[in-house]
Biopython code that builds the backbone (N, CA, C, O; Angstrom):
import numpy as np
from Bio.PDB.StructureBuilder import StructureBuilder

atoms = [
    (1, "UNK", "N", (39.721, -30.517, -42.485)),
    (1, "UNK", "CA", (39.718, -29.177, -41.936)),
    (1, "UNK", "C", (38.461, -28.943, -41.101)),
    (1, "UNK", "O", (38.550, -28.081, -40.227)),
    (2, "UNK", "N", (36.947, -29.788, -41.293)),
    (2, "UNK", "CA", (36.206, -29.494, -40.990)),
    (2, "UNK", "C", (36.236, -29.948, -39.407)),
    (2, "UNK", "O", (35.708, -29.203, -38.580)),
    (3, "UNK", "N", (36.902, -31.261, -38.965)),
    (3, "UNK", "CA", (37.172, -31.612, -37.984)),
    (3, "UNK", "C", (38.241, -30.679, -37.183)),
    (3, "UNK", "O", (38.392, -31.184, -36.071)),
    (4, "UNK", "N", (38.879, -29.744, -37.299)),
    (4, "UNK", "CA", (40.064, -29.226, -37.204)),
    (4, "UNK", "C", (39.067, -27.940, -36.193)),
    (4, "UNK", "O", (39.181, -27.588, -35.019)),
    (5, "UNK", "N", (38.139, -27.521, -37.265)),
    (5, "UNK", "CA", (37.424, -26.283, -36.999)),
    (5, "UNK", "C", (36.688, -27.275, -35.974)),
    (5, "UNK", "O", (37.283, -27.112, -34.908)),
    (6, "UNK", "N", (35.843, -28.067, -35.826)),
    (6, "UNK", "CA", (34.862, -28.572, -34.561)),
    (6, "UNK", "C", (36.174, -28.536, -33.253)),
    (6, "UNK", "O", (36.127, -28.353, -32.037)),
    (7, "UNK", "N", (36.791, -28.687, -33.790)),
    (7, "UNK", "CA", (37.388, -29.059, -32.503)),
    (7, "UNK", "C", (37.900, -27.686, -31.535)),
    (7, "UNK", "O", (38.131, -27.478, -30.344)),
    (8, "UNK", "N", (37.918, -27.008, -32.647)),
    (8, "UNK", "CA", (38.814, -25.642, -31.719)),
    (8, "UNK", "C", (37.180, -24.380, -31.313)),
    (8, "UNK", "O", (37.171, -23.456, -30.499)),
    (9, "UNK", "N", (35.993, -24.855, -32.250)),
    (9, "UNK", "CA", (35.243, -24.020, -31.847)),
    (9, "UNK", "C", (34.313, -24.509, -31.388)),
    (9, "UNK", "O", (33.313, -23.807, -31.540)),
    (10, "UNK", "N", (34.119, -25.550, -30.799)),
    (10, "UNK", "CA", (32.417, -26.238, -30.272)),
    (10, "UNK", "C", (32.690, -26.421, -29.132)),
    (10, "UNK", "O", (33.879, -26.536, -28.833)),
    (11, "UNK", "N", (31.686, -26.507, -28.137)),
    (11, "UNK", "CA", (32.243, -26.830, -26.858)),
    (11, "UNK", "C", (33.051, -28.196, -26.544)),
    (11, "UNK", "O", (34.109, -28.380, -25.941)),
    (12, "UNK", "N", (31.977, -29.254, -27.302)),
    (12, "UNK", "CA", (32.576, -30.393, -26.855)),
    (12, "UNK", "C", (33.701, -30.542, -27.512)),
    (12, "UNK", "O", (34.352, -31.536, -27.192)),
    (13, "UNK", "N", (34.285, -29.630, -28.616)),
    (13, "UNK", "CA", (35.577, -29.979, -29.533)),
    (13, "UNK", "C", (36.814, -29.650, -28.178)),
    (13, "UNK", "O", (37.703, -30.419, -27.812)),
    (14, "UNK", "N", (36.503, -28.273, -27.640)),
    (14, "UNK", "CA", (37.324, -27.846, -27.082)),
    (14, "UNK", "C", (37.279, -29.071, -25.098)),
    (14, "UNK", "O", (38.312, -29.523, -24.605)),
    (15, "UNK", "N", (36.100, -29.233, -24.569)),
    (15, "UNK", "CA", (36.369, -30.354, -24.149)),
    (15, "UNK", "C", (37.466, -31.454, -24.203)),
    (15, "UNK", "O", (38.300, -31.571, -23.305)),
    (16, "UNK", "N", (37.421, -32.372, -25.458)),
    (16, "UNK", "CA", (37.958, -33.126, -25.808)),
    (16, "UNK", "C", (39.473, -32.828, -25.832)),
    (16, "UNK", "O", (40.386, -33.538, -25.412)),
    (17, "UNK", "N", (39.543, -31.375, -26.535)),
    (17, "UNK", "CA", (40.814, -31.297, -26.764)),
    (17, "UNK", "C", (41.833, -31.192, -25.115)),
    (17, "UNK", "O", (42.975, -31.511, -24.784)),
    (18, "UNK", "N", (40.723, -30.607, -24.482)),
    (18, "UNK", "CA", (41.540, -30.014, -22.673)),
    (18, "UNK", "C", (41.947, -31.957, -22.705)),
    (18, "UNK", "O", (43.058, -32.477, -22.809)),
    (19, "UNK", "N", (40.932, -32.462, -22.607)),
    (19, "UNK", "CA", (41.383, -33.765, -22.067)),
    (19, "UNK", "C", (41.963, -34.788, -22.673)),
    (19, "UNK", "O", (41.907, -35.993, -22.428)),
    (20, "UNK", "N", (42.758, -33.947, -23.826)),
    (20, "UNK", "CA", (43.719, -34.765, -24.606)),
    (20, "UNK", "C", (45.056, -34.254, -24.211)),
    (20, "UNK", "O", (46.084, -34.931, -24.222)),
    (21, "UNK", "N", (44.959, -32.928, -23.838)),
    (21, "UNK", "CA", (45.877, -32.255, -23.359)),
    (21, "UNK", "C", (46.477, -32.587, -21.801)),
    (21, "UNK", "O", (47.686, -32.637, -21.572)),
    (22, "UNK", "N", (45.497, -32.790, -20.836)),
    (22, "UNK", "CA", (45.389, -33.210, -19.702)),
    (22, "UNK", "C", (46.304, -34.592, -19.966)),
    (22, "UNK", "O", (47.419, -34.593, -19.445)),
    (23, "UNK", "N", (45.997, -35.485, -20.556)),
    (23, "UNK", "CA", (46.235, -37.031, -20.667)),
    (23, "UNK", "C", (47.908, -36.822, -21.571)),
    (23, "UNK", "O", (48.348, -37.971, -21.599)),
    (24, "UNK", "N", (48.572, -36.226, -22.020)),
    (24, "UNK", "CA", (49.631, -35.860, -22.505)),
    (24, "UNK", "C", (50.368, -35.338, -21.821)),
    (24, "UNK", "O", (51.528, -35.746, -21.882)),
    (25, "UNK", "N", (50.053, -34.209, -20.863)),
    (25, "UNK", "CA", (50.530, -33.995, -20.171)),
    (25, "UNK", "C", (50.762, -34.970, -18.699)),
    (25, "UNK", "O", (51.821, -35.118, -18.090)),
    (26, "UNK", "N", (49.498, -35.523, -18.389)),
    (26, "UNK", "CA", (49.928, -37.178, -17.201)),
    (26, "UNK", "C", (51.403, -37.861, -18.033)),
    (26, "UNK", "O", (52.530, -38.004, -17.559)),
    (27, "UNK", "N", (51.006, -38.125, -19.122)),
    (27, "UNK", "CA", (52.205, -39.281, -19.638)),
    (27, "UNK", "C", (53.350, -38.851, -19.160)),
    (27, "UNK", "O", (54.118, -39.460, -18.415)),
    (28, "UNK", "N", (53.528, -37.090, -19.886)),
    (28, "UNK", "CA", (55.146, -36.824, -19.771)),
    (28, "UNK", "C", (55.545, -36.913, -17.880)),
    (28, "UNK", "O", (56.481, -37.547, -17.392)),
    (29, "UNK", "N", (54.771, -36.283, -17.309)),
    (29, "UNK", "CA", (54.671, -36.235, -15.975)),
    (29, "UNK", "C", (55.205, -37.569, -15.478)),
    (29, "UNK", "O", (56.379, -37.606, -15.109)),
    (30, "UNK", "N", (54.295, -38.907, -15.424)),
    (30, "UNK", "CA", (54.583, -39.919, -15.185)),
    (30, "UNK", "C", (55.852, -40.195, -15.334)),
    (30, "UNK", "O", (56.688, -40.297, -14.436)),
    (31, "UNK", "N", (56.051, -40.355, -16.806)),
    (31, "UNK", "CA", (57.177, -40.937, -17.299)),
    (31, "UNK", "C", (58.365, -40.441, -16.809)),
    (31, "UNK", "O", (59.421, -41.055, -16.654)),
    (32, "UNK", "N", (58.133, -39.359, -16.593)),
    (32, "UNK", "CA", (59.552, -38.291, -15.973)),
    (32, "UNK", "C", (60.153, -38.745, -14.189)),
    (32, "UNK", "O", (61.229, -38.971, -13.634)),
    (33, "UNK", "N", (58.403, -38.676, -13.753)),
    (33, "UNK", "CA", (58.447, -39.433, -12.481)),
    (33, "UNK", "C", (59.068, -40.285, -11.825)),
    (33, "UNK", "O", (59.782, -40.227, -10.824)),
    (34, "UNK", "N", (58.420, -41.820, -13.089)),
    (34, "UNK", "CA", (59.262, -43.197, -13.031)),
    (34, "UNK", "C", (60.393, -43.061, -13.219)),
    (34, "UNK", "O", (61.314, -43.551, -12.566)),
    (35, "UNK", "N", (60.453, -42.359, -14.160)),
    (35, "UNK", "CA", (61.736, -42.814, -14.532)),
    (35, "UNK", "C", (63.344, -42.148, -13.678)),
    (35, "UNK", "O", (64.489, -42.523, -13.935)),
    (36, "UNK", "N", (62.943, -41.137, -12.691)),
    (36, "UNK", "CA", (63.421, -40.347, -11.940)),
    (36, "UNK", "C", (63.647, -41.752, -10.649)),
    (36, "UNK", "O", (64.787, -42.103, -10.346)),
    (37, "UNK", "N", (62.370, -42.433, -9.997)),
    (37, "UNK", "CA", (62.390, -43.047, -9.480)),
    (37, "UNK", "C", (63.385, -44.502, -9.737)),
    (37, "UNK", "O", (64.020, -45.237, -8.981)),
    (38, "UNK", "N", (63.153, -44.464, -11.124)),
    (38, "UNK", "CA", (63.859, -45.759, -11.451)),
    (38, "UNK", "C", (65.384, -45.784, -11.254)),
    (38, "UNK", "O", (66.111, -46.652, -10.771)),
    (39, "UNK", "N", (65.686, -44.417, -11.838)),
    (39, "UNK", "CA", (67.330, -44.334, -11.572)),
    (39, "UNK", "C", (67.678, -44.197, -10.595)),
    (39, "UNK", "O", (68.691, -44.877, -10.433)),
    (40, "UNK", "N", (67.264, -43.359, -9.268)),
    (40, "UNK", "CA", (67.478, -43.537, -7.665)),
    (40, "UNK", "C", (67.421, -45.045, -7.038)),
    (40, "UNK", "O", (68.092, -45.333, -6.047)),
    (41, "UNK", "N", (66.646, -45.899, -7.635)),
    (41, "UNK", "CA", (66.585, -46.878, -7.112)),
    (41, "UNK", "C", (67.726, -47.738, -7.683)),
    (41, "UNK", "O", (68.380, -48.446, -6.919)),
    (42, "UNK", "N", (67.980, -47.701, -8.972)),
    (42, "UNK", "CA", (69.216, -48.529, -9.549)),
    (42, "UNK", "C", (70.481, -48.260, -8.880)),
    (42, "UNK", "O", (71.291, -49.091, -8.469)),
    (43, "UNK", "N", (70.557, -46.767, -8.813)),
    (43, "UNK", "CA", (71.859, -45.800, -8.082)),
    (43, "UNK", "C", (72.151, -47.000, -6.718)),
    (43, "UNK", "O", (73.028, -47.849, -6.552)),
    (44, "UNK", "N", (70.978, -46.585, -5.912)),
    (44, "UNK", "CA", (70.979, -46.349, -4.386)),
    (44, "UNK", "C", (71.164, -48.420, -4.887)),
    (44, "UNK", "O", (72.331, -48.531, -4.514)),
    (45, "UNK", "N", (70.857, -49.602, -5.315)),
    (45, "UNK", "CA", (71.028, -50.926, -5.178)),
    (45, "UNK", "C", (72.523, -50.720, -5.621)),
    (45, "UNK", "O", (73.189, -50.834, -4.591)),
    (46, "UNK", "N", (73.441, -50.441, -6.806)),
    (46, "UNK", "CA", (74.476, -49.984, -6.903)),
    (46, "UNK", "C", (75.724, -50.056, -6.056)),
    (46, "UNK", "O", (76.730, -50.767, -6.065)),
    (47, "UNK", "N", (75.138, -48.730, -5.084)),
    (47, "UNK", "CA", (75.809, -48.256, -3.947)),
    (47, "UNK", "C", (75.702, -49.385, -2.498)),
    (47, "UNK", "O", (76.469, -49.635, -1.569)),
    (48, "UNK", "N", (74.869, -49.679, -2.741)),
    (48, "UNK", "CA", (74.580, -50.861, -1.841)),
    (48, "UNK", "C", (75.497, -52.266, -1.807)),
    (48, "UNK", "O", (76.202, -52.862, -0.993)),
    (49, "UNK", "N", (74.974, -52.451, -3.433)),
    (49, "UNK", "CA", (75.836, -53.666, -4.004)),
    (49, "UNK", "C", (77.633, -53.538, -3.550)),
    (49, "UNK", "O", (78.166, -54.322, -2.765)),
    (50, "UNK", "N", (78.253, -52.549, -4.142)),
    (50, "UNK", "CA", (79.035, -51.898, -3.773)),
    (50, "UNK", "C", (79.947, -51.858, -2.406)),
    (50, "UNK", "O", (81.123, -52.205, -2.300)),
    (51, "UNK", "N", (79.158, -51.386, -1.488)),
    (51, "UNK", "CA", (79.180, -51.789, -0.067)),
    (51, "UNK", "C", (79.550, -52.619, 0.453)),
    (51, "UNK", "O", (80.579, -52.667, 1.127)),
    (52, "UNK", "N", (78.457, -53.817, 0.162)),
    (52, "UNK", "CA", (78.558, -55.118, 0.841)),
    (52, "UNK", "C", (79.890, -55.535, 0.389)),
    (52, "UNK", "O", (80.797, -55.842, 1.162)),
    (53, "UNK", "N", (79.968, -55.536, -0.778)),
    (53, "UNK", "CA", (81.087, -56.563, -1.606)),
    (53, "UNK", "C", (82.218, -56.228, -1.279)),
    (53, "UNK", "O", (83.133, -56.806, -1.866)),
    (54, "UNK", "N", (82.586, -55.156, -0.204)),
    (54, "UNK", "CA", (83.736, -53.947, 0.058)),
    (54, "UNK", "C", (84.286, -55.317, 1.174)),
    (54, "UNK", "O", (85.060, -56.220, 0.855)),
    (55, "UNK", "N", (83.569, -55.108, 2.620)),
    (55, "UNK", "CA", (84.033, -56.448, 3.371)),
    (55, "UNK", "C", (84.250, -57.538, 3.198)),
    (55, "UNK", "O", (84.838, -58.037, 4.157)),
    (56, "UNK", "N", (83.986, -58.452, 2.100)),
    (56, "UNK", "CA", (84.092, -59.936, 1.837)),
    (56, "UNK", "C", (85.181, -59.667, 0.797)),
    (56, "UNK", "O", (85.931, -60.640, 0.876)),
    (57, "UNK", "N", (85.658, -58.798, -0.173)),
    (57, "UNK", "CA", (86.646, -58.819, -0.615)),
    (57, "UNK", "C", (88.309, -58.781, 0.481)),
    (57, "UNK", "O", (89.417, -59.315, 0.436)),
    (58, "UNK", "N", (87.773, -58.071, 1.131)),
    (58, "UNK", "CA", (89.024, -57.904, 2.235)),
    (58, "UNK", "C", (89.205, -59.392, 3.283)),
    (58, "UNK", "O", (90.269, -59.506, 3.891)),
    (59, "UNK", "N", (88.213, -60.395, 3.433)),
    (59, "UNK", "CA", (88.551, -60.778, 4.018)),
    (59, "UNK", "C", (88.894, -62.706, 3.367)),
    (59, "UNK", "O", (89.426, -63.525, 4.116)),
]
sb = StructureBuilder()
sb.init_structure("model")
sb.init_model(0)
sb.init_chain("A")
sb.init_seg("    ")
for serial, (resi, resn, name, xyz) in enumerate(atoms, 1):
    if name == "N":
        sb.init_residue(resn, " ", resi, " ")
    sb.init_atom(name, np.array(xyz, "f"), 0.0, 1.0, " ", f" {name:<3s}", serial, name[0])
structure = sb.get_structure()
């Protein structure tokens, strides 16, 4: 508890805590990011894949 209390009332507790908060909040950010990126890119090779394979089946 005593750590509980430094942290929410000292400067450097509350410091620490912004930049634990900061760094939790990057992750979800990131992760949301990539992973936004990742599925556009799977989609869009997909659609691509897709494509090509459209003419060589026909012929």
């Amino acid at each position: 508890m005593k750590m509980f209390n430094d942290l929410i009332s000292t400067d450097y507790g509350l410091m620490s805590l912004i930049v634990i908060l900061i760094t939790i909040a990057m992750w979800i950010y990131f992760t949301v990011l990539f992973l936004g990126k990742i599925n556009k890119s799977a989609s869009a090779a997909a659609s691509a894949d897709s494509q090509a394979a459209t003419p060589s089946a026909k012929t």
